[in-house]
C-alpha positions in Angstrom: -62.1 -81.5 -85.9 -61.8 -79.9 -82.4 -61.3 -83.1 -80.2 -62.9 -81.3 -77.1 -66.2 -82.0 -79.1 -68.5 -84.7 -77.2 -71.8 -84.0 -79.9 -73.8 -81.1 -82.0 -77.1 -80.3 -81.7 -79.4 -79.6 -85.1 -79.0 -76.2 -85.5 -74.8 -76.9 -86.0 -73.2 -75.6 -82.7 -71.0 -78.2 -81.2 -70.9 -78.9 -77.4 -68.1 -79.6 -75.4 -70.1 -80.8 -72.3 -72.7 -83.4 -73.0 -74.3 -83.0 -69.8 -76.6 -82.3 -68.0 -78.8 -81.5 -70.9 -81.5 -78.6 -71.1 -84.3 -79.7 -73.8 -85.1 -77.0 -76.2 -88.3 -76.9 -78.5 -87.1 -77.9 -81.5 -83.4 -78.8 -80.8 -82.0 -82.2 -81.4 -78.7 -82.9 -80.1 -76.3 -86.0 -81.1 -73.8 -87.5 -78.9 -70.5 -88.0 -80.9 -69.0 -91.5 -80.5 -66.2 -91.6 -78.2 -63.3 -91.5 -80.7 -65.3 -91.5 -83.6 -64.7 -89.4 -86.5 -68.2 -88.2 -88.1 -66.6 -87.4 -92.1 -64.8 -91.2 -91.7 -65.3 -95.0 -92.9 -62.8 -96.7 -91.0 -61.5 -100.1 -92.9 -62.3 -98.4 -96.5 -60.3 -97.4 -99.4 -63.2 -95.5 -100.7 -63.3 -95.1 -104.8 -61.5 -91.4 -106.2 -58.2 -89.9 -108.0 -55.1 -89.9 -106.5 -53.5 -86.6 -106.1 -50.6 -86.4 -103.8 -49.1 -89.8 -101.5 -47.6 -88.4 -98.2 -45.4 -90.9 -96.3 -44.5 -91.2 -92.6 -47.3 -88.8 -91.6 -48.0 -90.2 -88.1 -52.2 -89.7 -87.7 -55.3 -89.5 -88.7 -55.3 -85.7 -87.5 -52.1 -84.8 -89.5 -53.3 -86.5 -92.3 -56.5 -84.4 -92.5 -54.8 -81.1 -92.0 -52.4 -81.5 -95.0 -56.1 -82.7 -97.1 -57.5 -79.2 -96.0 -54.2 -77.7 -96.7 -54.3 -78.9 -100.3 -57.0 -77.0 -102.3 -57.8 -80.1 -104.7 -58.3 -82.9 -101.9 -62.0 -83.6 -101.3 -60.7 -87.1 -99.2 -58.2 -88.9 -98.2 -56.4 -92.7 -97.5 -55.0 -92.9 -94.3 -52.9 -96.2 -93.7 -52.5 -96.3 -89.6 -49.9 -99.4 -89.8 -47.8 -97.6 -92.6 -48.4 -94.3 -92.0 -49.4 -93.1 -95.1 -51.9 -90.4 -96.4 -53.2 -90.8 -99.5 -55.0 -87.5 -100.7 -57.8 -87.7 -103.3 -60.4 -86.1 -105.3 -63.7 -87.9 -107.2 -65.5 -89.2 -104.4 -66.7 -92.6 -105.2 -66.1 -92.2 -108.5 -62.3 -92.0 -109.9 -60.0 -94.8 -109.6 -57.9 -96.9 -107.7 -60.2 -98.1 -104.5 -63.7 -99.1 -104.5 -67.2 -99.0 -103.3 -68.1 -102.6 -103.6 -70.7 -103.6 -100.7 -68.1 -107.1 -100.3 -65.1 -105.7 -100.1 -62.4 -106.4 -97.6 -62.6 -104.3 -94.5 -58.9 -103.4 -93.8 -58.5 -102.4 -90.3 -55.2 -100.5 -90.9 -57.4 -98.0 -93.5 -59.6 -95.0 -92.9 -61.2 -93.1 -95.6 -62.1 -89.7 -94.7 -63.9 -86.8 -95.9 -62.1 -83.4 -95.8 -63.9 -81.0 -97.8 -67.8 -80.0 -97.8 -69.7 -78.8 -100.7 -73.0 -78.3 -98.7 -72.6 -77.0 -94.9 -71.2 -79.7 -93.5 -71.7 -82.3 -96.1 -70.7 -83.1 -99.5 -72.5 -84.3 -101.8 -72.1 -85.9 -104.9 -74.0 -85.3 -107.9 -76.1 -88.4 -109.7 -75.1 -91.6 -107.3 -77.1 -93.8 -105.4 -75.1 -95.3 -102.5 -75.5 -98.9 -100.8 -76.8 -98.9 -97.7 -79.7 -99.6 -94.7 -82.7 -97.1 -94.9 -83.0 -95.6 -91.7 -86.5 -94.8 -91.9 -89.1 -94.6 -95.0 -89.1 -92.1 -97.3 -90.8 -89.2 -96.6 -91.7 -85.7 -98.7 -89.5 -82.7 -97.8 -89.8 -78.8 -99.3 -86.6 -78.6 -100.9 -83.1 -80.3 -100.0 -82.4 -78.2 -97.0 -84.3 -80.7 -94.4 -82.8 -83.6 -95.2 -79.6 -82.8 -93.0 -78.6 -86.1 -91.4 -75.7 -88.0 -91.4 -75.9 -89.8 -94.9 -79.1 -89.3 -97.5 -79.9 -89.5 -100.7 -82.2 -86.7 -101.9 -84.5 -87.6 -105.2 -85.3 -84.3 -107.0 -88.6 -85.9 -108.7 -91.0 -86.3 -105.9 -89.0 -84.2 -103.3 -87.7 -87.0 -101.3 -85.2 -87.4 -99.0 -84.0 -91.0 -98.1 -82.2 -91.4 -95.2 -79.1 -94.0 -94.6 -77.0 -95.7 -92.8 -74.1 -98.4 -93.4 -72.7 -97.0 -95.9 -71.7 -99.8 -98.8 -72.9 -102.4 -96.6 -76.7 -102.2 -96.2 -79.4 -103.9 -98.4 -80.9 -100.9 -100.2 -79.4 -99.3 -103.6 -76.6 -100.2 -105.4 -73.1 -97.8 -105.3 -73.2 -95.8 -108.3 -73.9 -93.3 -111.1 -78.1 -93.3 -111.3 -79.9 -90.3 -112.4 -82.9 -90.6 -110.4 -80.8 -89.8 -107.6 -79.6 -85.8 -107.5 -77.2 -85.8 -104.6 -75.6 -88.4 -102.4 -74.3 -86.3 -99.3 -72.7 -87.3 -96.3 -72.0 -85.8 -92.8 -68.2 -84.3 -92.9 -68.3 -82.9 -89.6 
């Protein structure tokens, strides 16, 4: 991630000043969090197969560049207090971690996307994911507009279902469910 980043707008540039803003017909634009990291759930050791454990690696930053360095990583562990990076593959479903809505929040732990699959997502095939619904379902053409964030995206009646609160929110349950075609989430 470039850190001189302060938000994107819809169409995928990113903007190193946030303002003052021009409005454009059909531009959104979203301010990035100050030091927020988009393709991250801080205080999760998110379900996948270990590949590699790296030691002494001293951030979050490192961390990613060795995931993007190794072809097989599509996430990784990072451990601020210990200052370890823990590179994976299987998104949500491998083993050791896990995706349970009550698990402990650890702090010390971020699990972080590295890899897309879909622009600037990745999906995952055949899950539904725990979460809040940010707004009701609605009917979309074909996968393409349902770039947000976090969605699920039902191939049966074309709909996209947007979300928020990952493992957390009241709606869905974390895991395999084949009335769901992809579970994709923001990477960057």
């Amino acid at each position: 991630m470039d850190s001189r980043c302060k938000g994107f707008n819809s169409v995928g540039w990113y903007k190193t000043v946030v303002s003052p803003t021009t409005p454009y017909l059909g531009l959104c634009f979203y301010v990035k969090i100050t030091g927020s990291d988009v393709g991250c759930l801080e205080g999760y050791d998110v379900r996948g197969r270990d590949l590699v454990f790296w030691v002494s690696v001293v951030s979050r930053a490192i961390c990613r560049e060795i995931c993007r360095l190794d072809p097989r990583c599509v996430f990784f562990i990072y451990n601020q207090d210990a200052g370890t990076c823990m590179l994976r593959d299987l998104y949500l479903e491998g083993n050791p971690g896990t995706t349970d809505p009550f698990m402990l929040v650890r702090p010390e732990l971020a699990a972080c996307l590295g890899s897309t699959n879909f622009g600037q997502f990745y999906c995952v095939t055949g899950y539904d994911v725990n979460g809040d619904h940010v707004r009701s379902v609605f009917y979309a053409a074909d996968i393409e507009e349902c770039r947000v964030a976090f969605f699920l995206f039902l191939t049966d009646k074309r709909r996209c279902v947007l979300k928020k609160n990952q493992f957390n929110g009241v709606s869905g349950s974390t895991g395999p469910l084949s009335l769901i075609s992809y579970a994709c989430f923001r990477v960057y």
